[in-house]
C-alpha positions as CSV (number, residue, x, y, z in Angstrom):
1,X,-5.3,13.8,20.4
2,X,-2.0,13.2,22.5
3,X,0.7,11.4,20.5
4,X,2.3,8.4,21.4
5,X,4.5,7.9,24.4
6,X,8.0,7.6,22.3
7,X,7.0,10.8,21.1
8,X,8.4,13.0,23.8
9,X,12.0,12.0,24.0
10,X,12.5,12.3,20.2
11,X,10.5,15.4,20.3
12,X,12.9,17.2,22.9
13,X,15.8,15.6,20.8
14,X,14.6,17.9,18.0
15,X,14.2,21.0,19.9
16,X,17.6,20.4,21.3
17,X,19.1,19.9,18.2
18,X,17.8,22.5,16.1
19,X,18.8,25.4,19.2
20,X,22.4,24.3,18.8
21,X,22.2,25.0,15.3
22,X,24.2,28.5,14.6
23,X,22.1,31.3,14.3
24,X,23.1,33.2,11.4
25,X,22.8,37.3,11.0
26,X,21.0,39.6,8.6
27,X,22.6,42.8,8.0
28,X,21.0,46.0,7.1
29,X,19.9,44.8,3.7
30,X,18.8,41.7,5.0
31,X,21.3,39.3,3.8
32,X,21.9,36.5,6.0
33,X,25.9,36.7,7.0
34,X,28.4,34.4,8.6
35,X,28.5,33.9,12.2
36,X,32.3,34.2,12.3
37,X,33.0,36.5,9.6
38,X,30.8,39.9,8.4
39,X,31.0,38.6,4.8
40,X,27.6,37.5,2.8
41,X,27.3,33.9,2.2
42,X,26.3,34.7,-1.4
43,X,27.2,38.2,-2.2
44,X,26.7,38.1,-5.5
45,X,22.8,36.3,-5.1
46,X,19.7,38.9,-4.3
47,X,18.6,39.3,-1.5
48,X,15.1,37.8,0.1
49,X,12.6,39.9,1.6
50,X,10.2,39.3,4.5
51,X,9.1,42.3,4.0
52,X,5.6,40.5,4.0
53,X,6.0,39.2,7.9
54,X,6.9,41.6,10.7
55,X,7.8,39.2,12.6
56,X,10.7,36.8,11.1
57,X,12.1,34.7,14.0
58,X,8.4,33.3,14.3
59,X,7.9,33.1,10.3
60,X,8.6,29.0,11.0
61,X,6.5,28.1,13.5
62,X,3.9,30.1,12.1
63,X,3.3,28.9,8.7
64,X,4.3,25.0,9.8
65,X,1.3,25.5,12.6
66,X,-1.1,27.3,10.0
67,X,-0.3,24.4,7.1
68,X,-0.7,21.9,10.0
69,X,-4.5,23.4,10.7
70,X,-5.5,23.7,7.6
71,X,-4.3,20.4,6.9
72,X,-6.3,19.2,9.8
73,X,-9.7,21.0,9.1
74,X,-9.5,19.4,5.4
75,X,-9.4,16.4,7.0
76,X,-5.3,15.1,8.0
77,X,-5.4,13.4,11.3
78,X,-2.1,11.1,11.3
79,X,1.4,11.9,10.4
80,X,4.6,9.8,10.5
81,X,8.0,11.7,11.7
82,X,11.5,10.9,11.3
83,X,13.6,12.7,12.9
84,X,15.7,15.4,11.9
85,X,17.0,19.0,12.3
86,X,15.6,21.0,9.5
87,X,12.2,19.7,9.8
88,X,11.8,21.2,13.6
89,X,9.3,23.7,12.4
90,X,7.0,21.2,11.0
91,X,7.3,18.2,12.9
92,X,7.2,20.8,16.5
93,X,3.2,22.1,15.1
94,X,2.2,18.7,14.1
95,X,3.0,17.6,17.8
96,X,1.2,20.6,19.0
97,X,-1.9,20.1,17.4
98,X,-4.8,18.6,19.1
99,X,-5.9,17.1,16.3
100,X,-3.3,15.7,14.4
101,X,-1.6,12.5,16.3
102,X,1.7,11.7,15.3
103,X,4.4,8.6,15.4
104,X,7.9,8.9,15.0
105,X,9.7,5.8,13.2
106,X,13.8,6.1,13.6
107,X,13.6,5.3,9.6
108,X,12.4,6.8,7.0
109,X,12.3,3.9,4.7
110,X,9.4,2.4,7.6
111,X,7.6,5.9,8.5
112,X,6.9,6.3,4.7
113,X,5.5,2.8,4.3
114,X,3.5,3.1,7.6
115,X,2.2,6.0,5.9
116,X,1.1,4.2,3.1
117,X,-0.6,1.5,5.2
118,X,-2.2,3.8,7.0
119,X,-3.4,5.0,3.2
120,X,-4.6,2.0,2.6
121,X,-6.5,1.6,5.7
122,X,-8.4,5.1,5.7
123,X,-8.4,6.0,2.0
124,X,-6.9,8.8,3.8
125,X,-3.6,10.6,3.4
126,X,-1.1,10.5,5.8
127,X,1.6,13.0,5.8
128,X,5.4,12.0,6.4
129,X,8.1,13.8,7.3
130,X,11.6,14.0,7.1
131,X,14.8,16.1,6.9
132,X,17.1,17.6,3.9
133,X,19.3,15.9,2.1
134,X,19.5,11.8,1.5
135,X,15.8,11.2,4.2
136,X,13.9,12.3,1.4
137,X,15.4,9.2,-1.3
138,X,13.9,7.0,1.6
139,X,10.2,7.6,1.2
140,X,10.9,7.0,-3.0
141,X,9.6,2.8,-3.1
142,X,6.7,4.2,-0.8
143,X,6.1,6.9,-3.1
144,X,6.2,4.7,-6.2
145,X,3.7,2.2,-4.5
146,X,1.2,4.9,-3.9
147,X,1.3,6.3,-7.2
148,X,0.4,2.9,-8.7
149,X,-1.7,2.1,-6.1
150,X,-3.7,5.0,-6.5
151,X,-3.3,5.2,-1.9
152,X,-3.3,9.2,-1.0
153,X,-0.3,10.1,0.9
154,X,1.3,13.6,1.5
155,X,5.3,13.5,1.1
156,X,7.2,16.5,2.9
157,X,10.8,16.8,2.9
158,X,12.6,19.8,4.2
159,X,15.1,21.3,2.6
160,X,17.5,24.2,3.5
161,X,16.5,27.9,2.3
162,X,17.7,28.5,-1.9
163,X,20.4,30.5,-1.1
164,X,22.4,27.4,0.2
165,X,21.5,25.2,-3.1
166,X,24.0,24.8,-4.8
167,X,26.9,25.6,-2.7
168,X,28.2,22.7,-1.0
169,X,25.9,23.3,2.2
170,X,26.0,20.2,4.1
171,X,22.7,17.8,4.0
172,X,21.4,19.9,0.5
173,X,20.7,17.7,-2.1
174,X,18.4,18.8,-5.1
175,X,15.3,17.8,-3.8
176,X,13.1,19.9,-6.7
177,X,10.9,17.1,-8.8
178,X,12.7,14.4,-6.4
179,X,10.2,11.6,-6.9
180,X,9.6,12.8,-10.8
181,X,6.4,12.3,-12.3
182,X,5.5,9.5,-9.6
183,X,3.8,12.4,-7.5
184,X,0.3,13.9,-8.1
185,X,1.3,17.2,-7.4
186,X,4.5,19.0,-6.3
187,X,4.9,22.1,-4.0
188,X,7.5,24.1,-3.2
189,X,6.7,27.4,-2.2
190,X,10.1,28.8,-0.4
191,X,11.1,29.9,3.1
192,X,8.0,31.4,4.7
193,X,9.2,34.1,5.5
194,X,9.6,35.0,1.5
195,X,5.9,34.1,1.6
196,X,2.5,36.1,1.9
197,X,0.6,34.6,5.3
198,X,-2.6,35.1,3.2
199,X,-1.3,32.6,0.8
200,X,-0.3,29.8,3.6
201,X,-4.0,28.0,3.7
202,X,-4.4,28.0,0.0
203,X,-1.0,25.7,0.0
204,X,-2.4,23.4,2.4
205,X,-5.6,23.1,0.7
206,X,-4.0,22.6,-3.2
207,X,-1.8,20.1,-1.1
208,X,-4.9,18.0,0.4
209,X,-6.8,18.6,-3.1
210,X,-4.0,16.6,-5.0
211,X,-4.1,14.1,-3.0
212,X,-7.7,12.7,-2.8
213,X,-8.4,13.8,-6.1
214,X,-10.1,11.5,-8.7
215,X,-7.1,9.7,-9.1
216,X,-5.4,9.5,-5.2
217,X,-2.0,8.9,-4.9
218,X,1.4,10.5,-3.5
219,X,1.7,14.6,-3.2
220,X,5.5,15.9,-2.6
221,X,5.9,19.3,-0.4
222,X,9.6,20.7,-0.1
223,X,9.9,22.9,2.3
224,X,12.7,25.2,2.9
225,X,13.3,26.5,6.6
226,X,16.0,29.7,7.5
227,X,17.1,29.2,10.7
228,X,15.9,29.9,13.5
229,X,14.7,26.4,13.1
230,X,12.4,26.6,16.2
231,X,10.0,29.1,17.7
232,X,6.9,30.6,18.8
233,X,3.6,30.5,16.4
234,X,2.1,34.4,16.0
235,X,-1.7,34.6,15.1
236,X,-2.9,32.2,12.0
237,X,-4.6,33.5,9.6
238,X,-8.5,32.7,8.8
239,X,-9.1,29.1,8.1
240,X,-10.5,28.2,4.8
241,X,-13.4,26.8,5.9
242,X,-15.6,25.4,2.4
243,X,-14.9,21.7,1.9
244,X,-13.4,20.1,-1.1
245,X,-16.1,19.4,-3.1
246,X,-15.1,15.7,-4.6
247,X,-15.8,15.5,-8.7
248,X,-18.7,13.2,-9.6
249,X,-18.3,11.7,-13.4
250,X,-21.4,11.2,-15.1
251,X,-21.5,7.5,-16.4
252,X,-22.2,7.4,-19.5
253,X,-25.2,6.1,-21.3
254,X,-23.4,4.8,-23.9
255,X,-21.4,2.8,-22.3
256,X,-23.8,0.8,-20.0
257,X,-25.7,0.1,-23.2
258,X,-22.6,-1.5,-24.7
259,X,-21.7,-3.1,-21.7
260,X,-25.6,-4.0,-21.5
261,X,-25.1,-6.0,-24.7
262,X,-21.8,-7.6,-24.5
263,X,-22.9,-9.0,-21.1
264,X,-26.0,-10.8,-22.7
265,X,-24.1,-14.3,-22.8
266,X,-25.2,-16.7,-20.0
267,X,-21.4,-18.4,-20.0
268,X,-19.8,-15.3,-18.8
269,X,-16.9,-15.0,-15.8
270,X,-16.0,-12.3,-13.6
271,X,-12.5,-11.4,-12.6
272,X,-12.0,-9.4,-9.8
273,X,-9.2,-7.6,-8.5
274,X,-9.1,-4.5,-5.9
275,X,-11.7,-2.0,-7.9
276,X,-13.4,1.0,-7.2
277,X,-16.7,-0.4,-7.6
278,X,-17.6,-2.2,-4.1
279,X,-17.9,-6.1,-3.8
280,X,-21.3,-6.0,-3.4
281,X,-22.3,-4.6,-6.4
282,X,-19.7,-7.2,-7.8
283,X,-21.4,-10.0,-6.3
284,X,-24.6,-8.5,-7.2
285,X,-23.9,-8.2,-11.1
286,X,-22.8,-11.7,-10.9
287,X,-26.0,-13.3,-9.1
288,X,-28.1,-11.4,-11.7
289,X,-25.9,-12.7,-14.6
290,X,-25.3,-16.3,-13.1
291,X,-21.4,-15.8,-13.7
292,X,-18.8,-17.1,-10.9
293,X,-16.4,-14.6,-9.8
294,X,-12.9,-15.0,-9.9
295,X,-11.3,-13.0,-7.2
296,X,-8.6,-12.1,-5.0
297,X,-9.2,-10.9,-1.6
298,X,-8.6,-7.9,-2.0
299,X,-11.4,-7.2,-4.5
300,X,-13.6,-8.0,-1.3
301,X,-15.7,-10.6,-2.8
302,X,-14.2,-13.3,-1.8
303,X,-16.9,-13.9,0.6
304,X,-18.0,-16.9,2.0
305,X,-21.9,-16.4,2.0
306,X,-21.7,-16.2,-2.1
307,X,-22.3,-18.9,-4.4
308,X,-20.6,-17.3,-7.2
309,X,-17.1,-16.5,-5.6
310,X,-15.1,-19.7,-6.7
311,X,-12.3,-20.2,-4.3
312,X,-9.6,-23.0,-5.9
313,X,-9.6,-20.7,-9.6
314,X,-5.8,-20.9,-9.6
315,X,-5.8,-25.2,-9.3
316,X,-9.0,-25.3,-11.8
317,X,-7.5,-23.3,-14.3
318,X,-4.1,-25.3,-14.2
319,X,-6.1,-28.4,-15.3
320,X,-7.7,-29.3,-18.8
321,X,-10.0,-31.2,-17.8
322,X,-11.4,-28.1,-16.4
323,X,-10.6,-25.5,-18.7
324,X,-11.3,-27.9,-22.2
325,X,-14.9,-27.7,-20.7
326,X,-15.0,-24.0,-19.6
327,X,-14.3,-21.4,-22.2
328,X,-16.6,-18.5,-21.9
329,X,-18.0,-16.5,-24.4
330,X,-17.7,-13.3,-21.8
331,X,-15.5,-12.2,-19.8
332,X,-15.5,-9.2,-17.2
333,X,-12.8,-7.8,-15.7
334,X,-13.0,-5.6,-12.8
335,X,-10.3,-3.2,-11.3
336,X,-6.9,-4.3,-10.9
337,X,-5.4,-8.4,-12.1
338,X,-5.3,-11.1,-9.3
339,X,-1.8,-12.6,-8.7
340,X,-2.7,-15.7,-10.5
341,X,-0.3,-16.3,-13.8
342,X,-2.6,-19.2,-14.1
343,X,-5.7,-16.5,-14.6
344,X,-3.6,-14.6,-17.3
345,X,-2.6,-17.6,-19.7
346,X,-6.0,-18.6,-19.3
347,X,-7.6,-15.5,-20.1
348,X,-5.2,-15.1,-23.2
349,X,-5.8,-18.6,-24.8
350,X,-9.6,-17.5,-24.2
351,X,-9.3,-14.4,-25.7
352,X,-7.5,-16.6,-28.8
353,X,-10.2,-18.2,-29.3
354,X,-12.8,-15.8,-29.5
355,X,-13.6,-14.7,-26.3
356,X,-15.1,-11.2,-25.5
357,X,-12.7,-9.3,-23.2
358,X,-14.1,-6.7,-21.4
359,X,-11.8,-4.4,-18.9
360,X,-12.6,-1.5,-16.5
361,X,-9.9,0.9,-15.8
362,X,-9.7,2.1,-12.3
363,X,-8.8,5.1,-11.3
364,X,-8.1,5.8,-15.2
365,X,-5.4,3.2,-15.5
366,X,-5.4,1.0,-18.2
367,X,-5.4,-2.9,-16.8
368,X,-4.7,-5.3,-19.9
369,X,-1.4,-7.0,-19.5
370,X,-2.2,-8.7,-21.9
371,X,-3.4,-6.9,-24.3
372,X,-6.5,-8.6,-25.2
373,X,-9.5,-6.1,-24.4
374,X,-12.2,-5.5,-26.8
375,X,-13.4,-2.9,-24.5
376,X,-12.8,-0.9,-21.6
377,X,-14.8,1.3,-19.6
378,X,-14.0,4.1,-16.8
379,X,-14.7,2.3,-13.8
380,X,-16.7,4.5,-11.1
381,X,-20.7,4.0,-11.2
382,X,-20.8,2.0,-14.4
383,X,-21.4,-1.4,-12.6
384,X,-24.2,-0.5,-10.3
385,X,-25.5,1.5,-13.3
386,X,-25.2,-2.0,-15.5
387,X,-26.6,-4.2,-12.7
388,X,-30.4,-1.7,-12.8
389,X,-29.8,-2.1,-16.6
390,X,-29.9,-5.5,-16.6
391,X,-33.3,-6.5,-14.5
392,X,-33.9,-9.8,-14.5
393,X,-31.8,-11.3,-16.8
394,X,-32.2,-15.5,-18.1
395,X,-29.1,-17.5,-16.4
396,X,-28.0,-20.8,-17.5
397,X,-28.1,-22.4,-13.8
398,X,-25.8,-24.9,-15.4
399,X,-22.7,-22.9,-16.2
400,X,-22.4,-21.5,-12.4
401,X,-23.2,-25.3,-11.1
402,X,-20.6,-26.9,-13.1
403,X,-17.9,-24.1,-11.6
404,X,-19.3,-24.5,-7.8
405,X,-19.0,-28.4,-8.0
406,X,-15.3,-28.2,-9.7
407,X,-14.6,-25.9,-6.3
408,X,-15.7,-28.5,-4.0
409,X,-14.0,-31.3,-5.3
410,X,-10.8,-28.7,-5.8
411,X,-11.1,-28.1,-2.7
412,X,-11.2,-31.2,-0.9
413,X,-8.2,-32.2,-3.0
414,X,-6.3,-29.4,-1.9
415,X,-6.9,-29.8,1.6
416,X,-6.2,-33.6,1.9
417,X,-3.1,-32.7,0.2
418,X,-2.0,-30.3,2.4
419,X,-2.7,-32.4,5.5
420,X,-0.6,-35.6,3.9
421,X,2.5,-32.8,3.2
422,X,5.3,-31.6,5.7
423,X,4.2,-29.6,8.5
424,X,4.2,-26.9,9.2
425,X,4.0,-25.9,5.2
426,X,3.1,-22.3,3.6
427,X,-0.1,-22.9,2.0
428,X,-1.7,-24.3,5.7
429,X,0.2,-21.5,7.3
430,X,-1.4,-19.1,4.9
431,X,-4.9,-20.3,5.5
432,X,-4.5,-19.8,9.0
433,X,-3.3,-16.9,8.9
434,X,-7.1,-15.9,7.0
435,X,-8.7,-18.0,9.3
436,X,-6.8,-15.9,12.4
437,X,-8.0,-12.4,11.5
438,X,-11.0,-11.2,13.4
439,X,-14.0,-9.8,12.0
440,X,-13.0,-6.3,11.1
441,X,-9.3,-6.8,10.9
442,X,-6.9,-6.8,7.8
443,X,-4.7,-9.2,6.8
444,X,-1.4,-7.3,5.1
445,X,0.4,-9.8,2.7
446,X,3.8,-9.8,1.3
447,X,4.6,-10.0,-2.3
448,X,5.9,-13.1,-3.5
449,X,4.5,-16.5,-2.1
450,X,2.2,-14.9,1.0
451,X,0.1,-12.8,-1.6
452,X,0.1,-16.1,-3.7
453,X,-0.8,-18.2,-1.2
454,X,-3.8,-16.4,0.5
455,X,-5.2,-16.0,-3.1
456,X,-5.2,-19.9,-4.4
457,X,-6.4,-21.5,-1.4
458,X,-7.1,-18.9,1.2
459,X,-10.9,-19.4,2.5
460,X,-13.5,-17.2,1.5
461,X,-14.0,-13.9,3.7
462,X,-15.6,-10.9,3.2
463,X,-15.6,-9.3,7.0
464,X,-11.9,-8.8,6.3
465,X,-9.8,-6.4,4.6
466,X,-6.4,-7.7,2.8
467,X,-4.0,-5.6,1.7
468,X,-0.9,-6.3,-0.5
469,X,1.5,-3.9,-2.1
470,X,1.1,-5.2,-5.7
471,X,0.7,-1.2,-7.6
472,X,4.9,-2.5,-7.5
473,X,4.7,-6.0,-6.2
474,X,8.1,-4.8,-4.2
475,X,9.0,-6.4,-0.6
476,X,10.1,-3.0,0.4
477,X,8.0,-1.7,4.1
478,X,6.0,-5.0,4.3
479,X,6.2,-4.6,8.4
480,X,5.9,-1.0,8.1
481,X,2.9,-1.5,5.6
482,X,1.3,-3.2,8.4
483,X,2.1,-1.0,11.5
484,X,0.8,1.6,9.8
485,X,-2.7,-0.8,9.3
486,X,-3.0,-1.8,12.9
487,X,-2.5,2.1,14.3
488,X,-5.2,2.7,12.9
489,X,-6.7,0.6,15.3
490,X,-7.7,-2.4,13.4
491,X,-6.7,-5.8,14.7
492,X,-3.7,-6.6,11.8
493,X,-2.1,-10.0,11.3
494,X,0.9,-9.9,8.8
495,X,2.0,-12.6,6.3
496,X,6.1,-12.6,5.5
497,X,8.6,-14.5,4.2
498,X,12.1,-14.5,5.6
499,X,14.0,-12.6,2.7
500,X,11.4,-9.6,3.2
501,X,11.1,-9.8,6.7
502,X,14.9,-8.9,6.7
503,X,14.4,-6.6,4.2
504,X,12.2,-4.8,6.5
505,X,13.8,-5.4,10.1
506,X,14.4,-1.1,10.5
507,X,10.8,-1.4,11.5
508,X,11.5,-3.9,14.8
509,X,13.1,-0.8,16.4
510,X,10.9,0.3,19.1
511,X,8.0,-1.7,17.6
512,X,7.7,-3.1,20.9
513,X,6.2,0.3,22.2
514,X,3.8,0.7,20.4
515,X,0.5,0.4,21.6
516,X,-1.1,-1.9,18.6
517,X,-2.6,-5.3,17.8
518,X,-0.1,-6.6,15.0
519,X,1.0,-10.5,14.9
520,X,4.0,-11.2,12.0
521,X,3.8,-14.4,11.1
522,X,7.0,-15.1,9.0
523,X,7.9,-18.0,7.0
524,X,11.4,-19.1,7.5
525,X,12.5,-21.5,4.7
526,X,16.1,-19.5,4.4
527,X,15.5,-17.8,1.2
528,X,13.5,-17.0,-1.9
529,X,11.4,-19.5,-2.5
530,X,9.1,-17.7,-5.1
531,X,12.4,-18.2,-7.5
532,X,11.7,-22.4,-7.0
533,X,8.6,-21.5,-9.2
534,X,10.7,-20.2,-11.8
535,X,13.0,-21.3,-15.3
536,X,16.4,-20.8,-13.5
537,X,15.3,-23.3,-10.5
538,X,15.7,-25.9,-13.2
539,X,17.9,-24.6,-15.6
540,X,20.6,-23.4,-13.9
541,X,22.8,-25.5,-11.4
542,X,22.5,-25.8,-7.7
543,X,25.1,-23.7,-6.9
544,X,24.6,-21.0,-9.3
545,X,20.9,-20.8,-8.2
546,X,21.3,-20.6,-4.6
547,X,23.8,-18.0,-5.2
548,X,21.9,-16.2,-7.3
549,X,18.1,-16.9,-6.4
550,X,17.7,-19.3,-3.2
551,X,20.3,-16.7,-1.3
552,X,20.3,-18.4,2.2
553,X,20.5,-15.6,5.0
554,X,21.6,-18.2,7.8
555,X,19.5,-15.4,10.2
556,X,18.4,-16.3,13.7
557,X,15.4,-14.6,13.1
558,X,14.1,-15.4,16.5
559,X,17.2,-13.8,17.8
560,X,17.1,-10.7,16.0
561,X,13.3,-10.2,16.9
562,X,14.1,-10.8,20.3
563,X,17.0,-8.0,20.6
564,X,14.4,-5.6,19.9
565,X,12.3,-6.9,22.7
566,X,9.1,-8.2,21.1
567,X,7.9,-11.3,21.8
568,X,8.5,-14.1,19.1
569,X,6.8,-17.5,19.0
570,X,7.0,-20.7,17.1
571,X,4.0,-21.3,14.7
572,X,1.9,-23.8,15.9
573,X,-0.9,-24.2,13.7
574,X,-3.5,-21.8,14.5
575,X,-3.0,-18.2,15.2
576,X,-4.8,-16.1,17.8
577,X,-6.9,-12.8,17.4
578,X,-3.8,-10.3,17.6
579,X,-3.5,-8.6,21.0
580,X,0.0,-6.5,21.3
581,X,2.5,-7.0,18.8
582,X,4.3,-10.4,18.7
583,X,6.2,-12.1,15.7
584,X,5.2,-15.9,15.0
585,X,8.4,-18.1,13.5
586,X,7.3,-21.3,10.9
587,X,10.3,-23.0,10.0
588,X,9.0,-24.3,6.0
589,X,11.7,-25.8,3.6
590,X,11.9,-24.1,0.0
591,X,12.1,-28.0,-1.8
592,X,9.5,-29.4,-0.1
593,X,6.9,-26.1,-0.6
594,X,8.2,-26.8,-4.4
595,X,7.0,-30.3,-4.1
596,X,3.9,-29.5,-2.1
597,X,2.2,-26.7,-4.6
598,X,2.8,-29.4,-7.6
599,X,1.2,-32.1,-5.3
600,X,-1.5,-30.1,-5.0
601,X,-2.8,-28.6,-8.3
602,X,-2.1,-31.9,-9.0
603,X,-4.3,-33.7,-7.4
604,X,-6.7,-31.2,-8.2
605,X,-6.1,-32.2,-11.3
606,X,-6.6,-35.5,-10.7
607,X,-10.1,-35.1,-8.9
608,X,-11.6,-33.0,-12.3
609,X,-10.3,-35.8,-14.1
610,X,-12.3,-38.3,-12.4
611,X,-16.3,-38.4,-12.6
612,X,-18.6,-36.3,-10.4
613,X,-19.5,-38.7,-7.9
């Protein structure tokens, strides 16, 4: 596959850098010397043979192009480069190969977030690359967000050859263990020309094998280069051709007969967050039960075709008049929590009063914030395995009718609420941003409100795929997080507010290049206005909190997209299928979203309060 255009230029960059880079000697003992001076570097440090590889001035380019291969055959086909010196090696054979394509991001901060979107995308890892020294601290928030996201991704950081750790070399950190336990494996095997060539496959595949293991997540690679940092590949060794053969848990009998019997209840509810399960089994389990599901989008059952998936949960929840009425006996938990706080108080005042928690852990990860499970199950097969168990099962029609009918009347609360309040205002621009993602195209939503937003009163869809970065819940990469979604070739509409739009703005360079379908639609209220939800909104005063919390920006965000040369636009309601990259401006005001979001749970409020009509 040919890499993309802004490829080349940065590409020859490399090469040109890394052949003015001083080639440094070996004497007869084969201790790399000083240019200037016939004195060893470290004379009192042994010596490291290449005894192993006949041919050391290609040692580089032919391990980098047989890890690359390898790599490929296992199944790699993207990788994200920032540019740098002593990564030639590696970042020259992932250009060369056919079937690896490559983008280069100026930043590391953004080509390790694109990554991770393009993880989240695939189920895939990407690799990313950067150069020794401080690059490396720059994939770190990435890193930590696809460890608890459970997203593969393949970290690889050059470094310069031991023999210069330690010893004031310029750009040589210690970059051993540098992302800590956060990584599902770590590799660092030494210069390659210290290395056996019959050992160079077998690190690629251990490499691969970490990171799509039962639990995915981030892999880091150091690499250490001796210069001559650029070269010609000799002949690769024999590919490792057998395929990874993925582990398969049995699902335990036990446990669906437990699950079996706790789930006998006919006023049970289902909360779903992203699982390992599937949504259709979900939504299966719940028909078959006559439970509604509580969901984010993410969990993918949030789809408008099912009865069960209840919509306004955040609003209902917030209002006795609803809950006093709706304690289950049962409740199932599935994968990761929704962003609702409203869902967590609830769930704990149930749980207080008797109700059965039940949790699954995906990926192994224990999900009770709580800490009100009664039991908790492994995640992977036991569903589908409960929904043959339980056949046809007795429903009480009645306990999914009395939550459908609450959504309806939630919902036409909500929306005549929105339509009295100030336009544009987040929660409409939220919705159409769901409503403006084509079949088959992912909506990528930024911690805070956005993620808030789409999840309270976002419409139902399943033929869509959100993702959020809530393994962290950070703002860091949230453009990136999207590029990286819409090169892999789905149609991607982005949800922002200002404060992590600006957090992100390293991603605008050369954005405009790039031959996508991404729309960023941010909301510009001048600040954080998730902290207007919070205590110190109210308890502290006005100039303390904006000092502290609201922190106005006073960016012409319109201006600064337009210095990069992408096309901005104001938000005028509805959005467009995405076509090229463009950024979509709503000007919002944080005191009146305050005032609108209490409007409108309570006037949801207000319609549970009144009879059914």
């Amino acid at each position: 596959m040919r890499t993309q255009h802004q490829c080349a230029p940065i590409v020859n960059k490399l090469c040109s850098v890394a052949e003015n880079v001083r080639v440094i000697a070996l004497d007869d003992d084969r201790r790399w010397l000083k240019d200037s001076e016939h004195d060893p570097i470290w004379p009192d440090k042994p010596s490291y043979s290449a005894s192993v590889n006949h041919a050391p001035l290609t040692a580089n380019a032919t391990y980098s192009a047989t890890v690359c291969d390898q790599l490929c055959v296992d199944g790699l086909t993207t990788a994200f480069i920032a540019p740098g010196s002593r990564s030639t090696p590696l970042a020259l054979a992932l250009v060369a190969h056919p079937g690896i394509t490559t983008h280069i991001f100026h930043d590391e901060r953004s080509a390790a977030f694109a990554a991770l979107g393009h993880g989240w995308a695939t189920g895939r890892p990407a690799l990313i690359l950067c150069s020794s020294g401080t690059a490396g601290a720059h994939f770190y928030a990435a890193v930590i967000e696809a460890d608890a996201s459970a997203v593969p991704l393949i970290a690889v950081t050059a470094d310069r050859p031991p023999e210069l750790w330690g010893r004031g070399a310029p750009q040589t950190i210690d970059q051993t263990h540098l992302y800590g336990s956060r990584v599902r494996d770590f590799v660092e095997p030494g210069p390659p020309d210290d290395l056996d060539p019959a050992t160079w496959r077998s690190i690629a595949r251990r490499v691969w094998a970490a990171a799509t293991g039962a639990v995915p997540g981030p892999v880091h690679v150091n690499l250490s280069f001796r210069d001559p940092l650029t070269g010609t590949p000799d002949e690769l060794p024999a590919v490792i051709e057998d395929a990874i053969s993925p582990t398969q848990a049995e699902v335990p009998a036990d446990v669906v007969d437990q699950l079996h019997e706790l789930v006998s209840s006919p006023r049970g509810v289902i909360i779903a967050g992203r699982n390992q399960t599937g949504a259709a089994t979900i939504l299966q389990l719940a028909n078959i039960l006559g439970w509604p599901v509580l969901s984010d989008h993410r969990s993918g059952c949030r789809d408008a075709s099912a009865p069960v998936a209840i919509r306004h949960f955040d609003s209902l929840l917030r209002s006795r008049a609803f809950t006093d009425g709706h304690r289950p006996e049962v409740v199932l938990r599935i994968g990761e929590i929704v962003s609702s706080k409203a869902v967590s108080q609830w769930l704990s005042a149930c749980a207080g009063a008797g109700t059965a928690v039940i949790s699954s852990r995906p990926y192994g990860r224990n999900i009770d914030p709580e800490s009100i499970a009664d039991f908790q199950f492994d995640e992977p097969g036991v569903i589908a395995a409960l929904v043959d168990r339980c056949g046809e099962t007795a429903i009480d029609t009645a306990w999914l009718a009395s939550w459908s009918s609450a959504d309806q009347r939630g919902a036409q609360a909500v929306q005549a609420a929105i339509e009295a309040g100030p336009q544009p205002n987040e929660i409409g621009i939220a919705q159409a941003c769901v409503h403006g993602v084509p079949t088959g195209g992912a909506l990528v939503a930024s911690a805070s409100m956005p993620i808030r937003d789409v999840e309270w009163f976002g419409p139902n869809r399943g033929d869509i795929t959100l993702v959020a970065n809530r393994g962290a819940n950070g703002i860091d990469g949230v453009i990136a997080t999207a590029v990286g979604v819409a090169l892999t070739g789905q149609p991607t509409i982005c949800l922002i507010g200002d404060v992590a739009f600006l957090h992100d703005s390293s991603t605008l360079v050369a954005l405009s290049e790039r031959a996508i379908d991404l729309t960023v639609v941010v909301t510009n209220n001048d600040g954080g206005a998730i902290f207007s939800f919070l205590p110190q909104h109210e308890l502290l005063d006005a100039h303390e909190y904006e000092e502290l919390f609201g922190t106005p920006h006073g960016t012409d965000l319109e201006a600064l997209v337009r210095s990069h040369g992408i096309v901005v636009e104001q938000f005028t309601g509805v959005l467009q299928a995405p076509h090229g990259v463009r950024v979509v401006v709503a000007h919002t005001n944080r005191a009146e979203n305050l005032e609108l979001h209490h409007r409108v749970h309570a006037s949801v409020n207000t319609a549970l309060e009144s009879p059914a009509g």
